[in-house]
N, C-alpha and C positions, 0 to 999 in steps of 0.2 A: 297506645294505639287503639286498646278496646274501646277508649271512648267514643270515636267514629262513629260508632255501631246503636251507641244508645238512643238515636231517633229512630230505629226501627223498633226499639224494643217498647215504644211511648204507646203500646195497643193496650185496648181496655178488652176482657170476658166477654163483653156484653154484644160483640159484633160477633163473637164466634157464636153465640147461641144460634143464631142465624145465618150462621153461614152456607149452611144445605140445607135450605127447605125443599129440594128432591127427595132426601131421606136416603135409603142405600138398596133401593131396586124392589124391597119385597118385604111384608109382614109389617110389625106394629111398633110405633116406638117405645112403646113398656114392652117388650121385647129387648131393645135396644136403646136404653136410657143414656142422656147425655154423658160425660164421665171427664170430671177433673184432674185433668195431668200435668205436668213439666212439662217442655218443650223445649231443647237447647241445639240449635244448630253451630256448629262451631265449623267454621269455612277452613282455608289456610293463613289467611293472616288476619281474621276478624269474625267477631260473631256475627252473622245472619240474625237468630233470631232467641230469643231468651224471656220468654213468659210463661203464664198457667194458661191454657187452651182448655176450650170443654165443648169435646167432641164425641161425636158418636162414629160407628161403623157405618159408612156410604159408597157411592159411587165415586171413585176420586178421577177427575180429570187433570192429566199434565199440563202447565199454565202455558208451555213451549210448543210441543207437537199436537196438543190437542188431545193423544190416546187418555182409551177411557174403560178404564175396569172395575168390576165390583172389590168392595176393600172390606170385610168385617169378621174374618177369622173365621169364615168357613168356604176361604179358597183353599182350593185343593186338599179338599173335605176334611181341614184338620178341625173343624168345631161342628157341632150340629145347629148348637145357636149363633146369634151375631152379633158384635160387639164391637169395642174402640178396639183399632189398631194403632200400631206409628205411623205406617204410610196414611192412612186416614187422620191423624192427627196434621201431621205435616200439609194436608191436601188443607184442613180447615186451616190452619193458621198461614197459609198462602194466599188465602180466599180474604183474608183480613183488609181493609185500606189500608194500602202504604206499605206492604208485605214484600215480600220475598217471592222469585218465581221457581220454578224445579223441573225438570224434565225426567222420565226416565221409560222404557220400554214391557210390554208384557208378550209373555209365550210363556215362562218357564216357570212349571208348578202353577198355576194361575197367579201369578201374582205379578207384582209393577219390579223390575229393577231399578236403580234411582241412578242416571249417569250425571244428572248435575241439579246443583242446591245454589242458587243466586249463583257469581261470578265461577264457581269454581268446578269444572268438568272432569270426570275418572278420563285421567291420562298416563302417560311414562316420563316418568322423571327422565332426567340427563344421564342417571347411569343403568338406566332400564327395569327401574324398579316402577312397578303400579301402583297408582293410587288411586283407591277408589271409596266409593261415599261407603262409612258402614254404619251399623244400628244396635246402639246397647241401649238396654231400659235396665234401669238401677245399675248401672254402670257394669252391667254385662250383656256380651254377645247375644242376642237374641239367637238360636237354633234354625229359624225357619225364615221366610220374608214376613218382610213387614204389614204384609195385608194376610198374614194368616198368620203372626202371633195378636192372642187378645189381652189388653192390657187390662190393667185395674186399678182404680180409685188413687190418687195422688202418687203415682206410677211417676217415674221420670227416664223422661225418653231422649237419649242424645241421638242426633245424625253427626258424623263426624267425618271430616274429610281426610284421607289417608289413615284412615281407622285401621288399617290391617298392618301397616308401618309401625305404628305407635306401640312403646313399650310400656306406657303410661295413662292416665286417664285419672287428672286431676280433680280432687273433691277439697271446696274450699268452707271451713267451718270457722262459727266464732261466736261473742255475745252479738248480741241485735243492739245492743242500749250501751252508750257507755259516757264517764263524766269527762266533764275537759280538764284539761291536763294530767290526767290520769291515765295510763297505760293501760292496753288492753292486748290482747293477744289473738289471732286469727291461727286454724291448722290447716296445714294444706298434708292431703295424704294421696296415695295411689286407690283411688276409687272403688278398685276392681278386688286390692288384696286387705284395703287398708293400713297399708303400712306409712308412716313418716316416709314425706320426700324432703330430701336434704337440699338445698341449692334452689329452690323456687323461686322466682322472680314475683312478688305481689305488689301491683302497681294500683293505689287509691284514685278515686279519681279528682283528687288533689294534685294528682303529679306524683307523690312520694312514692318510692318503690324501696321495698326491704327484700333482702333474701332470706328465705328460712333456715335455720340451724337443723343440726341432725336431728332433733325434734322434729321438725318440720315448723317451727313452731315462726313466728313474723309478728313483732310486736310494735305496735302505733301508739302515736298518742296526741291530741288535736288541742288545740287550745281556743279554738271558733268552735260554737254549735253549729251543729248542720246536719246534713244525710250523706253518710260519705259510701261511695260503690267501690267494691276489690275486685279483682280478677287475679289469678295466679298463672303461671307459665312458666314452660322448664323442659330441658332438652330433649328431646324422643316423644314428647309426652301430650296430647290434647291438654290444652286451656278445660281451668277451671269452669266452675257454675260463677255466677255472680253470687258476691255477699255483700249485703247492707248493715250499716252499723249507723244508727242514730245517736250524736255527740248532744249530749245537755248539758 
């Protein structure tokens, strides 16, 4: 099913360097240098969005209602200087051709709430449970909002939808390079503790899908060269990062 999603993810760097040439309201940009991150949106049944962004701290505008607030990690004066956040990250890789939209409100702590990421809006399930959009970088909770934590240099920043549900927050690892008809092995672990997850569904986008063993561990093996894309998935738990593995 994650295949879907891979024409959204066909964006190049080169559109985000430009993506705000407003800048983020005040000072200089060696002050507030560009900053190469992750970016993984993972909606409820598809990724949104899944590249390197290189963004800075700015003014982020909502692509839905239009609201518009300062984003650079010294809302609600938790920095003194300004820098990349996620919601600013998120705000530039929406600004991309051919992107994703997002909505979400400000009042509280100066900063944006995120009540929706493309198709999927914070609502209540059927048994009155809520789900709402949350934000881990390096596969944990951020403390604060997203426009007053500052991120840093090849940071990876998930938005996830029903992130506070989730028992899990999959991390998908493996070689980059492997030969044909040769076996190779991919790990899928719980991101946040790092421990093997047993039971993972890793679907190539060949079609092939393996479950991982108590290891975690899901072993392939191809007999065509090519570029082949994983994803992993498994019950309570956010989808995987994408991993690529080049067959020669």
């Amino acid at each position: 099913m994650y295949l879907l999603c891979f024409g959204l993810l066909a964006l190049t760097s080169f559109w985000s360097v430009f993506a705000h040439p407003e800048g983020y309201g005040g000072g200089s940009y060696s002050a507030n240098p560009l900053q190469k991150v992750s970016l993984r949106v993972e909606g409820l049944v598809l990724t949104v969005f899944e590249d390197v962004v290189y963004s800075r701290g700015h003014n982020v505008t909502a692509t839905l209602s239009g609201r518009t607030n300062h984003c650079d990690g010294t809302n609600n004066q938790q920095s003194t200087t300004p820098g990349n956040t996620p919601t600013a990250t998120l705000d530039t890789a929406a600004s991309l051709p051919n992107s994703f939209y997002w909505d979400g409100y400000t009042g509280f702590f100066d900063d944006f709430f995120i009540t929706q990421i493309g198709p999927d809006k914070n609502d209540t399930d059927q048994r009155g449970n809520r789900r709402d959009w949350g934000i881990l970088v390096n596969y944990q909770f951020i403390d604060v909002g997203g426009c007053q934590f500052k991120t840093q240099k090849d940071d990876k920043i998930l938005f996830a939808f029903d992130a506070f549900n989730a028992k899990y927050f999959l991390k998908l690892d493996g070689p980059k390079l492997a030969k044909r008809g040769q076996p190779f092995t991919l790990s899928v672990t719980d991101g946040r503790t790092g421990k093997p997850f047993n039971g993972a569904f890793v679907e190539s986008s060949s079609g092939t899908t393996v479950i991982t063993d108590p290891l975690g561990h899901a072993q392939f093996s191809f007999q065509q060269s090519g570029t082949f894309s994983f994803k992993a998935s498994g019950g309570e738990a956010i989808r995987s990062n994408r991993w690529t593995v080049k067959v020669v």
